[in-house]
N, C-alpha and C positions, 0 to 999 in steps of 0.2 A: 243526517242522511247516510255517511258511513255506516255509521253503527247500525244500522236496521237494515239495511244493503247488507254487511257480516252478516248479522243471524240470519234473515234469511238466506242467504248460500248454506249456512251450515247446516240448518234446517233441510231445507234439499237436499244437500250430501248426506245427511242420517239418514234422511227416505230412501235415497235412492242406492246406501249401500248396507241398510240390512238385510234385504233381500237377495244382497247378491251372494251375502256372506254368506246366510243360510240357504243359498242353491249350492254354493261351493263344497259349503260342510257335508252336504248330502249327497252331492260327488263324491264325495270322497268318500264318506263310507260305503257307498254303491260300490267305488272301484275295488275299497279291502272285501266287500264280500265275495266279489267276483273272483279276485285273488287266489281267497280262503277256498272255493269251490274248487278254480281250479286245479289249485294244491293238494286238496283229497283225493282228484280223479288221476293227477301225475304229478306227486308229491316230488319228485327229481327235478322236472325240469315242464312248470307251469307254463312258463313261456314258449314252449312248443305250438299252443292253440294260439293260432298264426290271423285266425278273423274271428272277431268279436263284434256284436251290435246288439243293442238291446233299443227296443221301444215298448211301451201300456207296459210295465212292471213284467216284462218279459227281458232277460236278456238268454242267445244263443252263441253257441262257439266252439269251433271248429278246429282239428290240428287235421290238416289236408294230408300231412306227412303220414302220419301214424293210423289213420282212418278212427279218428275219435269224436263221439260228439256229446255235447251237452247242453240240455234245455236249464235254464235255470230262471222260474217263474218264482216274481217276489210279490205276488196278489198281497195284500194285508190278511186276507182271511185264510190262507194255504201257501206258505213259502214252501217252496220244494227245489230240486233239484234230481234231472235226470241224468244218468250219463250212458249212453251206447257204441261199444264197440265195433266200426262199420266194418271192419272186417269180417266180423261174425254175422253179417245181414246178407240178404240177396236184392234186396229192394223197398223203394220207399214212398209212401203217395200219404193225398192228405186224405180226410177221411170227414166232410162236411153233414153236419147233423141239421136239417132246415124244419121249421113249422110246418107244418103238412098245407096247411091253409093260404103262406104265403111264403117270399123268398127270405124272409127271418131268420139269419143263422144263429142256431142255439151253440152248438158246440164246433171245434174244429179240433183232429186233432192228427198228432202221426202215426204214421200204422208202419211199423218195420218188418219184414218177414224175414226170419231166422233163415240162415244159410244151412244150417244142418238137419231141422225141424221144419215143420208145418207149424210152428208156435210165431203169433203172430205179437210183436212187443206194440201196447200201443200206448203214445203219450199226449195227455191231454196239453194242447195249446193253447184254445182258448173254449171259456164257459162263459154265455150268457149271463146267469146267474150272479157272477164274481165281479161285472161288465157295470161301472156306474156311469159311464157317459152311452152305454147299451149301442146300438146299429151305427155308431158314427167309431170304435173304437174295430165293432166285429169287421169292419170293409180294413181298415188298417193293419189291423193284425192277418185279415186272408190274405190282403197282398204282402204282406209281411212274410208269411207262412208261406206263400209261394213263392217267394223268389230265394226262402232258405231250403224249398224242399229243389229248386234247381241246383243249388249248392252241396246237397247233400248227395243228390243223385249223382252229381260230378265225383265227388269223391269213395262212392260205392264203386 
């Protein structure tokens, strides 16, 4: 009765810590990329972008101090990274692209309007397209999308 009592605990404990392992490992290289990003945009002094969140293979991040910001979307099919200078904007709204037929949002994205220009920078948030769990991701990511564009507008 021991003995089969062992294996199975150990057998559960394999189940139940490969997966933790490989959420870990992919933490972590989520966090070096993030890192990596932000060191490009402020190679001195990365730790300046003071709020960070990322959710749906979006992460956004903010140095409130310095008026900096950066979108950094890791879709599998288009990894990018944006980065905007909020001091050089006048303002910021989201910019919701819908089916014409129904409340379906296709795209969302940010639309910054240059402080010295009429040029308006605009960065895609989110595409339907790119979306594999589709209208249960695009409600997440708008409210998502709104509560970084109240943050951004605070720091404009």
């Amino acid at each position: 009765m021991e003995t089969s009592v062992t294996i199975i605990g150990i057998v559960i404990a394999i189940i139940v810590a490969i997966p933790i392992y490989f959420s870990a490992r992919s933490s972590a290289a989520n966090k070096s990329k993030i890192l990596t990003i932000k060191k490009k945009f402020n190679p001195n002094h990365p730790e300046d972008f003071d709020l960070t969140e990322s959710q749906s293979n979006k992460t956004l991040t903010i140095d409130q101090k310095h008026r900096k910001f950066i979108l950094m979307n890791f879709n599998p099919n288009q990894q990018e990274s944006t980065f905007v200078d909020l001091r050089t904007v006048s303002s910021c709204k989201l910019i919701l692209t819908t089916d014409g037929n129904s409340d379906t949002i296709l795209k969302i994205d940010f639309d910054f309007q240059s402080r010295e220009t009429s040029k308006k920078i605009t960065i895609p948030f989110y595409d339907f397209d790119d979306d594999r769990i589709k209208q249960i991701s695009a409600y997440q990511d708008h409210q998502f999308a709104k509560k970084w564009l109240k943050i951004i507008q605070d720091s404009i």
